[in-house]
C-alpha positions as CSV (number, residue, x, y, z in Angstrom):
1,X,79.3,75.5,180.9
2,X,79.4,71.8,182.0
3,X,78.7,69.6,179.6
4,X,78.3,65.4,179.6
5,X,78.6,63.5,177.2
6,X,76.9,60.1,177.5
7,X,78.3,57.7,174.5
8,X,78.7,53.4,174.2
9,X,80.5,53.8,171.3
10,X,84.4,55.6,172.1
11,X,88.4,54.3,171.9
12,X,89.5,52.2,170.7
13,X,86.3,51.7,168.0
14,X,87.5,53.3,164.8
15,X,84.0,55.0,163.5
16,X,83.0,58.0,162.6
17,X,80.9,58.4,166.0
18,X,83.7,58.3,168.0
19,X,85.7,61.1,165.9
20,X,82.9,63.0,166.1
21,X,82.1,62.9,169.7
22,X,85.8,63.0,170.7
23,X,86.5,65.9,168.4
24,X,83.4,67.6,169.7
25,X,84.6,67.1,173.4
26,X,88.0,68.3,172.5
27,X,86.7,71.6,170.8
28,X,84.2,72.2,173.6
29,X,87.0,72.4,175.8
30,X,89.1,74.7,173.5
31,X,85.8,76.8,173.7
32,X,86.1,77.2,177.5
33,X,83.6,74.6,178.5
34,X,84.1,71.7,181.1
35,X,83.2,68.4,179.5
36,X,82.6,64.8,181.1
37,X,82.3,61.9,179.1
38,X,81.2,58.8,179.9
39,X,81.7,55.6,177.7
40,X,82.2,52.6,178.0
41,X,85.7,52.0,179.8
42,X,83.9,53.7,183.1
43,X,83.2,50.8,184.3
44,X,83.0,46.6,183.9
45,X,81.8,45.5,179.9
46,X,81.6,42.9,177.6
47,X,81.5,42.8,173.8
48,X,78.7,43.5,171.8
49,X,77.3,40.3,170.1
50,X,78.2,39.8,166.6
51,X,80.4,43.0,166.8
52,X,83.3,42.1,169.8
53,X,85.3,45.0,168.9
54,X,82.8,47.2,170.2
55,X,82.3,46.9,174.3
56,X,78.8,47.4,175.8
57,X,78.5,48.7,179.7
58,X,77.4,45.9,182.0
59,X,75.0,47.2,184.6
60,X,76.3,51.2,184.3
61,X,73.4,52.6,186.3
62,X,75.3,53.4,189.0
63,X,78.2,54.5,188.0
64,X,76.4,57.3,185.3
65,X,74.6,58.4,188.5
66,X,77.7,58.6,190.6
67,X,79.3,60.5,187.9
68,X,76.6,63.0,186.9
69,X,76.0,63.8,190.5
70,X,79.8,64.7,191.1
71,X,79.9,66.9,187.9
72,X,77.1,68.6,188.4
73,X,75.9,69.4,184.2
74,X,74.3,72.2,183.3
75,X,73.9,70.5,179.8
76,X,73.5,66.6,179.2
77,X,73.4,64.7,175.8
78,X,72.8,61.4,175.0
79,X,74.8,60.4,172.1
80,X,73.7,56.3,171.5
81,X,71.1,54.3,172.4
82,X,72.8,51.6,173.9
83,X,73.3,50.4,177.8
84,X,75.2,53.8,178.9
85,X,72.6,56.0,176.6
86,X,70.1,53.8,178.3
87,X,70.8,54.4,182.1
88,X,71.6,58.5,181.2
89,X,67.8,57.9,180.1
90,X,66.5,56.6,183.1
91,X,68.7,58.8,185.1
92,X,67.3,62.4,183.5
93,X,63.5,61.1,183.8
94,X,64.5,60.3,187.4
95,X,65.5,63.7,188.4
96,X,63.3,65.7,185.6
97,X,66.0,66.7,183.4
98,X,66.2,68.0,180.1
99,X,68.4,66.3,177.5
100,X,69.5,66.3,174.3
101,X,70.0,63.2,172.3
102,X,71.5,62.2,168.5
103,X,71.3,59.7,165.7
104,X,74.5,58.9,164.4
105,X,73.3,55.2,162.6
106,X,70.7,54.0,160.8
107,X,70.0,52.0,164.0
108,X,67.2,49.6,162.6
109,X,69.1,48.3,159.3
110,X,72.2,48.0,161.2
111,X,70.4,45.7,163.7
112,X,68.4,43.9,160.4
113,X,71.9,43.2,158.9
114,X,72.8,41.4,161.8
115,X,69.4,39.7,163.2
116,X,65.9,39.1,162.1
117,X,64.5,42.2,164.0
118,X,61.4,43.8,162.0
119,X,62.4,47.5,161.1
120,X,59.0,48.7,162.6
121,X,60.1,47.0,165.9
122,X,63.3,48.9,166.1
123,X,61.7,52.3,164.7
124,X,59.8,51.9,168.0
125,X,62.2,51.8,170.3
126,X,64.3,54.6,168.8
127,X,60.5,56.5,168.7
128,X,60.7,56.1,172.5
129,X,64.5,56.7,173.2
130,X,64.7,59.9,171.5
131,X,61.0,61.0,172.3
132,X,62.0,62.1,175.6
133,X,64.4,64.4,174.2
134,X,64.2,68.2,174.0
135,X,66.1,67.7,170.8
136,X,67.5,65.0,169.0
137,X,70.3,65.9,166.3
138,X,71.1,64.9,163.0
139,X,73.8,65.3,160.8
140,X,71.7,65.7,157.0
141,X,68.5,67.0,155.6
142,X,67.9,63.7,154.0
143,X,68.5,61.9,157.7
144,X,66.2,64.6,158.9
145,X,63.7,63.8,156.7
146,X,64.0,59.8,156.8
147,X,62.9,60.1,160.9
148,X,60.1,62.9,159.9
149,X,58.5,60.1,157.9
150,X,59.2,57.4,160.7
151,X,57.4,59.7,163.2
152,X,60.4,61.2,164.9
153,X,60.0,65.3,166.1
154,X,61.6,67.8,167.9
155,X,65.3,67.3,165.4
156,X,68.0,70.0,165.3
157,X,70.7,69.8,162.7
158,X,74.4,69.2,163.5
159,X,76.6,69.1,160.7
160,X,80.1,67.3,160.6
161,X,83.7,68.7,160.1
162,X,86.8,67.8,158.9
163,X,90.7,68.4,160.1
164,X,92.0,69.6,156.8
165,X,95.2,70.3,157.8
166,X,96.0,66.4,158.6
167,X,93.8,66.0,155.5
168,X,95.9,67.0,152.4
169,X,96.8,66.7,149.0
170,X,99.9,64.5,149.1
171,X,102.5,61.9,146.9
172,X,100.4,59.6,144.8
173,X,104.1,57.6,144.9
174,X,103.2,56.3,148.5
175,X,101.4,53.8,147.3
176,X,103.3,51.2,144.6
177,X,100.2,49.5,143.2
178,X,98.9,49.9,139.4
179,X,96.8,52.7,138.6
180,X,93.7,53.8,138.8
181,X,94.3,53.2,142.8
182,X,90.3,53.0,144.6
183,X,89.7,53.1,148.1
184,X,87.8,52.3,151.4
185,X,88.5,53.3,154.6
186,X,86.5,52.8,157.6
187,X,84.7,49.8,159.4
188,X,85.1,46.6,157.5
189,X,81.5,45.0,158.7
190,X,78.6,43.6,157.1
191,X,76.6,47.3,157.0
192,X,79.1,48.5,155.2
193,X,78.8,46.2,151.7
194,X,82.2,46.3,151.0
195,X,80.9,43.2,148.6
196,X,79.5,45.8,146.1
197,X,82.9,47.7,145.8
198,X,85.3,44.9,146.0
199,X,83.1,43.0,143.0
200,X,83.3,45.7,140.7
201,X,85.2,45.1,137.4
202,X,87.7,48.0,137.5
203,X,91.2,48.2,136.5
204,X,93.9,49.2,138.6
205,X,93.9,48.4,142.3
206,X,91.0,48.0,144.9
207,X,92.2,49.2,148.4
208,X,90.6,48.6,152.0
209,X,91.9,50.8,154.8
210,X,90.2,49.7,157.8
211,X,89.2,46.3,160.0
212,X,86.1,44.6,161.4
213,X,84.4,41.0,161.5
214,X,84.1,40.4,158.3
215,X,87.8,41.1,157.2
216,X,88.7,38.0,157.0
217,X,86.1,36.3,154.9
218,X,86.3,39.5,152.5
219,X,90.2,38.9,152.5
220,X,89.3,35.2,151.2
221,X,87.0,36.1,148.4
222,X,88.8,39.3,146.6
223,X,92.7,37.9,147.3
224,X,93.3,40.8,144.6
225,X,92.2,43.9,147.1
226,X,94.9,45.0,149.3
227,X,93.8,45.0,153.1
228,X,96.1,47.4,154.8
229,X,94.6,47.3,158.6
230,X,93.3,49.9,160.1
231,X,95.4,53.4,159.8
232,X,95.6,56.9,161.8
233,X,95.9,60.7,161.7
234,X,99.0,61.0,158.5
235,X,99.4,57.9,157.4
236,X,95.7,57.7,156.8
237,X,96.0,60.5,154.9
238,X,99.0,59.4,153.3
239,X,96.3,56.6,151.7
240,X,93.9,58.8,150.8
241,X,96.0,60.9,149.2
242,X,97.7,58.4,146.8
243,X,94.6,56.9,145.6
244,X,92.5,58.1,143.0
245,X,88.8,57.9,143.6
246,X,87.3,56.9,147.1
247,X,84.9,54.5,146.7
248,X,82.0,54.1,149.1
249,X,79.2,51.6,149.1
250,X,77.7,52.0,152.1
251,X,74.0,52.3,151.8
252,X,73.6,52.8,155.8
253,X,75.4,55.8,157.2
254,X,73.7,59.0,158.2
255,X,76.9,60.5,157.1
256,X,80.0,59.4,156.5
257,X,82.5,61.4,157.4
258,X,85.3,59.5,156.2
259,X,84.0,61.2,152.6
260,X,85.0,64.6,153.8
261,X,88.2,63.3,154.9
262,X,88.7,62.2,150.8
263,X,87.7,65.4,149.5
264,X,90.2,67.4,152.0
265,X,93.0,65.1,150.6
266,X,91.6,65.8,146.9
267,X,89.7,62.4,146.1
268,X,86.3,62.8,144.6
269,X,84.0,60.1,145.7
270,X,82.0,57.1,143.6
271,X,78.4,56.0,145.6
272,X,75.1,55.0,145.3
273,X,72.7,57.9,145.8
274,X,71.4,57.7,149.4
275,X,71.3,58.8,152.8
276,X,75.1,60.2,153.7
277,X,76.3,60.7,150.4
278,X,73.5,62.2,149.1
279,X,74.2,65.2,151.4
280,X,78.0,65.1,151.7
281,X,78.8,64.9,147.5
282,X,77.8,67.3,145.2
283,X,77.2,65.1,141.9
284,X,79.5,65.7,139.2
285,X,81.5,68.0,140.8
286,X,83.0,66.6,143.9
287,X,81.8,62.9,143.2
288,X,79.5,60.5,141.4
289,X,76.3,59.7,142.7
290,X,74.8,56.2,140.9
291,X,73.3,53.1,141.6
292,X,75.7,51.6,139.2
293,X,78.9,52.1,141.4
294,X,81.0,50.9,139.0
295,X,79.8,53.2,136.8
296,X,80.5,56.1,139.3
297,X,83.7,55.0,140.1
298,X,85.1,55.5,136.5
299,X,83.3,58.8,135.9
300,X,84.6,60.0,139.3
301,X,88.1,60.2,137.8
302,X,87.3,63.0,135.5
303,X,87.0,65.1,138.2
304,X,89.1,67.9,139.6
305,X,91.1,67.4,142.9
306,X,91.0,71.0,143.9
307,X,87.2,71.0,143.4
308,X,87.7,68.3,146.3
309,X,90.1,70.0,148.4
310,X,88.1,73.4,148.0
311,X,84.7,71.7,149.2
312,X,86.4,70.0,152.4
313,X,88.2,73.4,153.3
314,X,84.0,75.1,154.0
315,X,83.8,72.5,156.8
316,X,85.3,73.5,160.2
317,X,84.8,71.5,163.4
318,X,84.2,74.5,165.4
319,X,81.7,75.3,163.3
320,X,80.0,72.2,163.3
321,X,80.7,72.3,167.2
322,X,78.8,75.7,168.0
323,X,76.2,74.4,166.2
324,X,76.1,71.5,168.9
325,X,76.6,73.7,171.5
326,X,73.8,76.0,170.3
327,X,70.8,72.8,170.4
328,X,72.2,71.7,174.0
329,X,69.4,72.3,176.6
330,X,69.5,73.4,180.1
331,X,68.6,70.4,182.4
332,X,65.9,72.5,183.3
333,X,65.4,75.9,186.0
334,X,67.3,74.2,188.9
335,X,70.3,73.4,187.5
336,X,72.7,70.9,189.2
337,X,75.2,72.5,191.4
338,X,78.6,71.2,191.2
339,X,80.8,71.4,194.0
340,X,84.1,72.8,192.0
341,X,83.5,75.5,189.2
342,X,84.7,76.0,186.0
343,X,86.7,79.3,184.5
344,X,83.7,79.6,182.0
345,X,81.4,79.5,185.2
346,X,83.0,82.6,187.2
């Protein structure tokens, strides 16, 4: 099959979108599909206000049209709701195709964070973006259940995976710092309130793997918390592995996949009890669920590694990408032809 991909958010952001959508794309391929996807470096961008690490399409209408055209999909998904999402939008009602979408952010409290933008203002635009979707997919039941309430229909499920042979138990010696060792990785941004883990009173050593725009002022306040930058494939795990507990306070993620890639390297997880961690952790066996996260933290270190490890190794990617594959929807009974064809076409 051809497949695009429509995404605003791809390399060089670190996030756990764009290992998602890349990994998908990579294991579609491995599958036998063709895949095209368009982000961001297609075409002329500038940063994204508040947040210049991430770069926003300028104008990308028709370039997405140029590009669709050529490839000809038989299947097309809308993976962000920004400028690129936007024109793939206007470019399937256009023509009359069918297209899938998918919420990978808690859109409105990221934007609240940020600027004074009412939640019910941004509930309805995300009510119209993903409205004209034959399905829109979500990674948990709790998510699931969150855009039921808000007046969202028509969602599919699409769980994450994890690479758990990069992911791995390894030396706790790699990293020199007293013990007990807690850690962050991911985004360091305002959504994230990294605040609520680096004012804890813990012993030991607080850790953040990861950058973002508020790096520096976090840097200023907790001088005590080791910022290491952001780090990839094995020496990421390297991290994770030496720590003790993985510590996550983010109140806004649908997911968070960075948690599966702590269990696979044997870490149990400290966080508060909501939407992500809620259906990622099991409580009190592969992490501690509690809106006192210090209070997690330390009861997360009585739990067993391998219980960690054992929970990461049930989640495959190419699992988690035929389940994708399985919600995509035909752009409708007169499929775009493509000039070239695939293997997985003949």
């Amino acid at each position: 099959m051809r497949i695009a991909i429509i995404t605003d958010a791809w390399h060089p952001q670190v996030n756990g979108v764009v290992t998602t959508l890349s990994t998908t794309a990579r294991t579609l391929e491995k599958m036998g599909h063709a895949v095209l996807v368009l982000n961001p470096s297609l075409g002329r961008s500038f940063p994204c206000p508040t947040y210049p690490e991430i770069r926003l399409a300028w104008r990308p209408y028709p370039r997405v049209a140029r590009e669709l055209d050529a490839f000809g999909p038989q299947h097309i998904h809308i993976a962000t709701e920004g400028p690129l999402g936007l024109a793939a939008r206007w470019f399937c009602r256009r023509r009359q195709l069918r297209f899938t979408t998918s919420y990978h952010t808690q859109f409105p409290q990221y934007v609240r964070a940020r600027v004074p933008i009412p939640l019910a203002a941004s509930y309805t635009f995300l009510r119209w973006f993903h409205g004209g979707a034959t399905r829109t997919m979500i990674a948990t039941r709790q998510q699931q259940q969150d855009l039921e309430d808000h007046g969202f229909a028509n969602i599919a499920r699409w769980t994450r995976g994890v690479d758990t042979n990069t992911f791995q138990p390894g030396d706790k010696a790699f990293l020199k710092s007293a013990r007990p060792i807690w850690i962050y990785a991911g985004r360091v941004a305002v959504e994230k309130t990294l605040d609520d883990f680096l004012g804890l009173d813990l012993p030991g050593t607080k850790y953040v793997v990861g950058d973002g725009p508020a790096r520096a002022g976090l840097e200023t306040r907790f001088p005590a918390a080791v910022f290491t930058g952001y780090k990839f494939g094995a020496e990421l795990a390297a991290h994770l592995a030496a720590a003790d507990v993985f510590v996550f306070p983010s109140r806004t993620d649908t997911f968070g996949l960075v948690m599966l890639e702590a269990m696979a390297c044997g870490l149990p997880i400290a966080a508060f009890p909501v939407t992500g961690p809620i259906d990622v952790v099991r409580h009190g066996v592969t992490g501690i669920l509690d809106e006192n996260l210090g209070r997690a933290a330390v009861a997360a270190l009585e739990l067993d590694p391998e219980v960690c490890r054992q929970e990461a190794l049930t989640r495959s990617w190419p699992n988690a990408t035929q389940q994708f594959f399985n919600n995509l929807a035909p752009v409708n009974g007169l499929a775009m032809e493509s000039a070239a064809t695939t293997p997985s076409d003949r």
